[in-house]
C-alpha beads as a LAMMPS data file, in Angstrom:
LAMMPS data file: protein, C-alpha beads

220 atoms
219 bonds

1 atom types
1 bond types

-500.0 500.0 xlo xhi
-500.0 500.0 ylo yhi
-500.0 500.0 zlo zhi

Masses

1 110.0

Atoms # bond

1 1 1 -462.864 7.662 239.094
2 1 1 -465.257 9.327 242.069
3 1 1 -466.246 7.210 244.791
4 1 1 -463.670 4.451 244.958
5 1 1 -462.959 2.642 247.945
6 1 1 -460.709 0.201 246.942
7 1 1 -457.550 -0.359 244.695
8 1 1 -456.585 -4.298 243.282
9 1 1 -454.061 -4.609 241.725
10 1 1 -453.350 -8.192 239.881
11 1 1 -449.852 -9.403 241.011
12 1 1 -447.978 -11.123 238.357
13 1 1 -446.718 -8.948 235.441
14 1 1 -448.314 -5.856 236.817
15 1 1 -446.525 -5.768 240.444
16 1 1 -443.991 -8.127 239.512
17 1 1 -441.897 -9.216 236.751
18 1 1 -442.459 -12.079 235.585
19 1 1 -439.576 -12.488 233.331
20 1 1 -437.161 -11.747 236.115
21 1 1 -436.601 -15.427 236.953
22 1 1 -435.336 -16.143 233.761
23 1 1 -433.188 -13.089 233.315
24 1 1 -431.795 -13.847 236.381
25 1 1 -430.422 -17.335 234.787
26 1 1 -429.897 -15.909 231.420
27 1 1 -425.852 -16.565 231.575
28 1 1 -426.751 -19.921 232.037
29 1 1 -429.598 -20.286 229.652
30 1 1 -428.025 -18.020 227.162
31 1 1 -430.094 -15.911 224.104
32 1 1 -432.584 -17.578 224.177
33 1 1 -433.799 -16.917 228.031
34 1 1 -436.627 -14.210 226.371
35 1 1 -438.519 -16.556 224.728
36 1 1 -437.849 -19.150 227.080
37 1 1 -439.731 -17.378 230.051
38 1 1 -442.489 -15.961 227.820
39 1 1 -443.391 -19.519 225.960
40 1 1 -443.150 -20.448 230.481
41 1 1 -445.934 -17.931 230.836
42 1 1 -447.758 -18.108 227.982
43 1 1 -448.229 -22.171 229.124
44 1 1 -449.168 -21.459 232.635
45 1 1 -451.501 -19.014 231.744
46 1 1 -453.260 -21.454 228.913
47 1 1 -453.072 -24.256 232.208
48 1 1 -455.264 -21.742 234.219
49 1 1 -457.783 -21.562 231.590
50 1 1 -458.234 -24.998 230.404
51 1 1 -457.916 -26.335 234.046
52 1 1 -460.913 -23.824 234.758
53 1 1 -462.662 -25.303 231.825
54 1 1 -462.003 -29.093 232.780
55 1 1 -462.370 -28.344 235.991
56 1 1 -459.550 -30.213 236.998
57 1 1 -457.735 -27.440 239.690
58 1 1 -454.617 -27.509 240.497
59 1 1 -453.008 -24.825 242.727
60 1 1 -451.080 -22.051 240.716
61 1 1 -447.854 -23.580 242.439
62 1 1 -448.665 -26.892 240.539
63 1 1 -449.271 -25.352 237.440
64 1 1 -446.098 -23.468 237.494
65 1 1 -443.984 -26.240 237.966
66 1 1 -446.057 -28.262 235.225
67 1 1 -445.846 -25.291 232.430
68 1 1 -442.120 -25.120 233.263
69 1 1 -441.530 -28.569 232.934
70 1 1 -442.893 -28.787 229.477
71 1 1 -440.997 -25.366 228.844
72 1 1 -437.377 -26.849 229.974
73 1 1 -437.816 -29.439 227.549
74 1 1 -439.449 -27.430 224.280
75 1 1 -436.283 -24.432 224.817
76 1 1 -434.209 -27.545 225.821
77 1 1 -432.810 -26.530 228.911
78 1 1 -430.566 -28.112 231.945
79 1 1 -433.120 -30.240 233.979
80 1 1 -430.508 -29.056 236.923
81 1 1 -432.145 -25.698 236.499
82 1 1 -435.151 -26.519 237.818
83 1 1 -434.716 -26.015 241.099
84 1 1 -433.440 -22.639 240.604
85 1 1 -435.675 -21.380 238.299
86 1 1 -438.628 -22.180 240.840
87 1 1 -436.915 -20.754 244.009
88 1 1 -436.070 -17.189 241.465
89 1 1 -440.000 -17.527 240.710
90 1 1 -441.095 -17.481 244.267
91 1 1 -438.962 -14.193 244.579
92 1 1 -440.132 -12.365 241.173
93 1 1 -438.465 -8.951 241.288
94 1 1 -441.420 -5.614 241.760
95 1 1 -441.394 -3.295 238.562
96 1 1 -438.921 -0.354 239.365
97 1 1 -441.598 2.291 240.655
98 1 1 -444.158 0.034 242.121
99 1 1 -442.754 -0.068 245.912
100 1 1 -442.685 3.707 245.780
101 1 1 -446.338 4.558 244.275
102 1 1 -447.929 1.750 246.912
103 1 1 -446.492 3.575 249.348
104 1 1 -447.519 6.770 248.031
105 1 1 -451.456 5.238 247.492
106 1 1 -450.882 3.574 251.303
107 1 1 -450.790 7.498 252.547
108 1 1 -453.569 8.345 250.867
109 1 1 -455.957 5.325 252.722
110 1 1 -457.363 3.669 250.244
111 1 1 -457.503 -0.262 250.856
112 1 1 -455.283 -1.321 248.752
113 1 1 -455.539 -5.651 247.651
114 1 1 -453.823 -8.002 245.870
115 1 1 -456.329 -10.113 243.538
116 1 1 -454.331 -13.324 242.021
117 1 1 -454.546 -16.587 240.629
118 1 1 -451.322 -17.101 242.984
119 1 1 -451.768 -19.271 246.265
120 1 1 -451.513 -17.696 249.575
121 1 1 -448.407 -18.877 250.138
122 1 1 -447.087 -17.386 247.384
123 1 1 -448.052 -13.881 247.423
124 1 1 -446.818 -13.663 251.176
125 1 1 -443.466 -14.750 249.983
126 1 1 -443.768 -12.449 247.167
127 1 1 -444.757 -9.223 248.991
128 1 1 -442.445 -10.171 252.230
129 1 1 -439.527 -10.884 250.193
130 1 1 -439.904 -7.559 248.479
131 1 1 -440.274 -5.693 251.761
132 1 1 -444.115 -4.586 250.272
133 1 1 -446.003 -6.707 253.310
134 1 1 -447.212 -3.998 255.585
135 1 1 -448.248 -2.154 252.252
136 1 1 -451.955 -4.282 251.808
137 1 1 -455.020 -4.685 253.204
138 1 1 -455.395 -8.250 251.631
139 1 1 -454.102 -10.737 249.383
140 1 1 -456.741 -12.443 247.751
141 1 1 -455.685 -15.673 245.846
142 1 1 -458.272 -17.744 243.393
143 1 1 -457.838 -20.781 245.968
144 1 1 -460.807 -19.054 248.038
145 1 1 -463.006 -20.217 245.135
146 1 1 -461.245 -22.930 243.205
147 1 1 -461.345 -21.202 240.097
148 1 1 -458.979 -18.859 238.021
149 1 1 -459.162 -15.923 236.424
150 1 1 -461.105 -14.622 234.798
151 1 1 -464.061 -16.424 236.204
152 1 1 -466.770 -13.737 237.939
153 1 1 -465.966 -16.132 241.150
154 1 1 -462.733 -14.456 241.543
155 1 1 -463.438 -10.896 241.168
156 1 1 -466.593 -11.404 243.488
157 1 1 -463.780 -11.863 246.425
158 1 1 -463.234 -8.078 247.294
159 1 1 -466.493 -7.218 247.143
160 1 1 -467.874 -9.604 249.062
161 1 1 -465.052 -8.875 251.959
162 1 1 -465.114 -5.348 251.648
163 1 1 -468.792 -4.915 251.187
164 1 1 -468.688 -2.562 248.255
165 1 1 -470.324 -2.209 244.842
166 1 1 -468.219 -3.445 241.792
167 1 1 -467.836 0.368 240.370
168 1 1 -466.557 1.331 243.545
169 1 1 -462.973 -0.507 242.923
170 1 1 -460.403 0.144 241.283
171 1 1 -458.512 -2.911 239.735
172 1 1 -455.254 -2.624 237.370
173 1 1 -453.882 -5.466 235.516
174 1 1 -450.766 -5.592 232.963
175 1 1 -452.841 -8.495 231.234
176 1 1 -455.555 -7.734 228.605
177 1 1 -457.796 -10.748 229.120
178 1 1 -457.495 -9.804 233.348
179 1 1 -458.704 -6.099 232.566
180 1 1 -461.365 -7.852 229.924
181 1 1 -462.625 -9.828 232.823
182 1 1 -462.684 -7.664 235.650
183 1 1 -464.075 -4.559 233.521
184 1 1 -466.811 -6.753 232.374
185 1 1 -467.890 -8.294 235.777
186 1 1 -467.882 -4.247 236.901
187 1 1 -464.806 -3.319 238.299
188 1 1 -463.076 0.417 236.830
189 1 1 -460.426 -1.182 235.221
190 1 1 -457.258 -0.085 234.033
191 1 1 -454.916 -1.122 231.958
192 1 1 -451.104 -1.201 232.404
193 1 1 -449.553 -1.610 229.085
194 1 1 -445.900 -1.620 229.828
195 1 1 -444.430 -2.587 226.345
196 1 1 -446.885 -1.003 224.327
197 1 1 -449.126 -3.898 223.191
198 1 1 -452.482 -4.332 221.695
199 1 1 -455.701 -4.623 223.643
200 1 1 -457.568 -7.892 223.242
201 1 1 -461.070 -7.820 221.435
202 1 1 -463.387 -8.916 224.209
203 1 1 -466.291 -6.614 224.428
204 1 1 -464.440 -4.503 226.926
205 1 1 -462.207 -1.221 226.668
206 1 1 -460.229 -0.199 229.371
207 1 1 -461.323 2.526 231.560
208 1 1 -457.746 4.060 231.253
209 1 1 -454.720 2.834 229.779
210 1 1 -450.903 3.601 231.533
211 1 1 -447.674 3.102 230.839
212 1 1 -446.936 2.245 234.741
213 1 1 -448.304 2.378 238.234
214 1 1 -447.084 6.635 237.529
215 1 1 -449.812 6.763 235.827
216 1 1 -452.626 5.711 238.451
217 1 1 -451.737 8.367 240.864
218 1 1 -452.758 11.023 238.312
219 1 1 -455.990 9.551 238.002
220 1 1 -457.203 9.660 241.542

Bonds

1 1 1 2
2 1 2 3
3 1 3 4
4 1 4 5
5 1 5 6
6 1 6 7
7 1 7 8
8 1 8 9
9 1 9 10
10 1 10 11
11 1 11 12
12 1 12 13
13 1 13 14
14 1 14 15
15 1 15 16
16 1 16 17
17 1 17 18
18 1 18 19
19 1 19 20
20 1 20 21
21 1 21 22
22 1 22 23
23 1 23 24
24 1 24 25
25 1 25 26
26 1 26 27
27 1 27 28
28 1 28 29
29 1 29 30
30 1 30 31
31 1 31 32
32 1 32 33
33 1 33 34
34 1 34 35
35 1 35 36
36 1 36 37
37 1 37 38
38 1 38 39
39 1 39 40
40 1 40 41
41 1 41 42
42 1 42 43
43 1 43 44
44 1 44 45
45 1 45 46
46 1 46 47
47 1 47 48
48 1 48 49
49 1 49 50
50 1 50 51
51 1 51 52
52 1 52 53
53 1 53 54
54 1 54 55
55 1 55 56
56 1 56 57
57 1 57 58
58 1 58 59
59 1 59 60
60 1 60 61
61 1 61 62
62 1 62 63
63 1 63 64
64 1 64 65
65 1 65 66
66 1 66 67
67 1 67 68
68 1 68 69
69 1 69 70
70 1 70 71
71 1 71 72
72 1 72 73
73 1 73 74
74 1 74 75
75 1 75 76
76 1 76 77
77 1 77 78
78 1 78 79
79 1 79 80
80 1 80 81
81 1 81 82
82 1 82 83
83 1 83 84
84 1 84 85
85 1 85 86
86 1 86 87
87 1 87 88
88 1 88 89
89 1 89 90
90 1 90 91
91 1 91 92
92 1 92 93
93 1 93 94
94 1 94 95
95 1 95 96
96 1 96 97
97 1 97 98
98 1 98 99
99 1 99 100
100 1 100 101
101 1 101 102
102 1 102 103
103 1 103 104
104 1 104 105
105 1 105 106
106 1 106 107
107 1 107 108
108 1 108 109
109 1 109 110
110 1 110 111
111 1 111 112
112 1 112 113
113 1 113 114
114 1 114 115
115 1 115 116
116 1 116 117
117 1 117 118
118 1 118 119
119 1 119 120
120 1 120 121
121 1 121 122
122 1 122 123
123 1 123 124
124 1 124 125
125 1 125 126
126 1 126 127
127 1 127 128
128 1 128 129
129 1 129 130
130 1 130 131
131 1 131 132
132 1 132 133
133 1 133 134
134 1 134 135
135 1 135 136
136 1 136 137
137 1 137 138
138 1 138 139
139 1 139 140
140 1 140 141
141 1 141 142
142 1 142 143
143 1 143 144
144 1 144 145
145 1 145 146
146 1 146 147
147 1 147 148
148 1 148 149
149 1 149 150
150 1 150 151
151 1 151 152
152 1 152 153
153 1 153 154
154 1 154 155
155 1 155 156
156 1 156 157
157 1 157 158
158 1 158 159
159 1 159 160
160 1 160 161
161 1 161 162
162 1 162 163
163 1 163 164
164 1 164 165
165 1 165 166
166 1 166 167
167 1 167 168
168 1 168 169
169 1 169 170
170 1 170 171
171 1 171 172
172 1 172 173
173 1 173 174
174 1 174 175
175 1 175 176
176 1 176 177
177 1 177 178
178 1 178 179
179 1 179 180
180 1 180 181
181 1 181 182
182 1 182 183
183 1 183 184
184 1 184 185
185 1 185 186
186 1 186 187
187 1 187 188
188 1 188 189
189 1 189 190
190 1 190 191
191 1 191 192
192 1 192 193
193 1 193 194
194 1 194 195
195 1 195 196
196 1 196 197
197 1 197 198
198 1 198 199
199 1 199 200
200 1 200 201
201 1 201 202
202 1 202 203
203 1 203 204
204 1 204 205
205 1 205 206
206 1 206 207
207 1 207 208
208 1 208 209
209 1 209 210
210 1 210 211
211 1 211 212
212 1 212 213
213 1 213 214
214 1 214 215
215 1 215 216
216 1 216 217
217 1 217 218
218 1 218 219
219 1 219 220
């Protein structure tokens, strides 16, 4: 962990909770809200992938809206929650001790990034909204290339900005195929396993695995 001149961190499910939309509505959507927002994800994810693979892009706002729509209607829920659910996405709460250990890692000078398959628009309204937008260097969102994650494209963003080598970033992602693909294209990834999972088999192991963003600042 010598020599490392930047820290990426990918946005959604390692900064911010993704499930926090849903929980926010889960009165109104009742028990079944859990699955709900993780079937939600586990769509848009699979829309980044095979829209990479088709190459037929659509902007991560598009595919949100798309993977929800089919997710309202397989978990059967009010089509007048729509709306809401969207505007709670744009707004996705930060992980409890993730404002406090950027600004810990802000002191310390590193340049600290954002690398997501989220638009630009997005992850201003994410960081701003969550008072974390004089906390980063950058925000770096797939649209520069027209490609998601984990495409080589992406992950060739910092470096090319920053002028680095690949070993000399750090990049921590809460999702296994994320760490896969920046660890393989060179990066010093880590991996932030909040609820205890299993890593994916993809010719990778993480260069360290946490339990939160507490966990990177005894590491450097």
């Amino acid at each position: 962990m010598k020599n490392i001149k930047a820290i990426i961190f990918d946005a959604y499910g390692t900064l911010f909770d993704v499930n926090s939309a849903a929980e926010k509505c889960k009165d109104k959507i009742g028990d079944k809200w859990e699955g709900f927002s993780n079937y939600w994800r586990t769509t848009q994810l699979e829309y980044t992938w095979l829209r990479s693979l088709m190459k037929r892009h659509k902007d991560f706002w598009q595919i949100t809206e798309d993977s929800l729509d089919k997710s309202m209607k397989v978990f059967s829920i009010d089509p007048s929650m729509r709306n809401e659910l969207l505007n709670l996405y744009k707004v996705l709460s930060p992980f409890k001790e993730v404002p406090e250990v950027l600004r810990t890692l802000a002191e310390k000078k590193f340049k600290l990034a954002i690398l997501s398959n989220g638009t630009p628009s997005l992850l201003n309204e994410l960081v701003k909204s969550n008072n974390l937008n004089n906390i980063f260097d950058d925000l770096f969102s797939v649209e520069q290339v027209g490609v998601y994650k984990p495409d080589s494209k992406v992950y060739d963003i910092p470096i090319k900005k920053y002028q680095i080598q690949k070993d000399e970033v750090v990049f921590l992602s809460a999702n296994t195929w994320d760490v896969s693909g920046g660890g393989n294209y060179g990066y010093k990834a880590i991996w932030v396993n909040r609820n205890n999972n299993i890593f994916d088999n993809l010719d990778y192991e993480p260069n360290f695995e946490i339990k939160d963003l507490y966990g990177l600042l005894s590491k450097i």
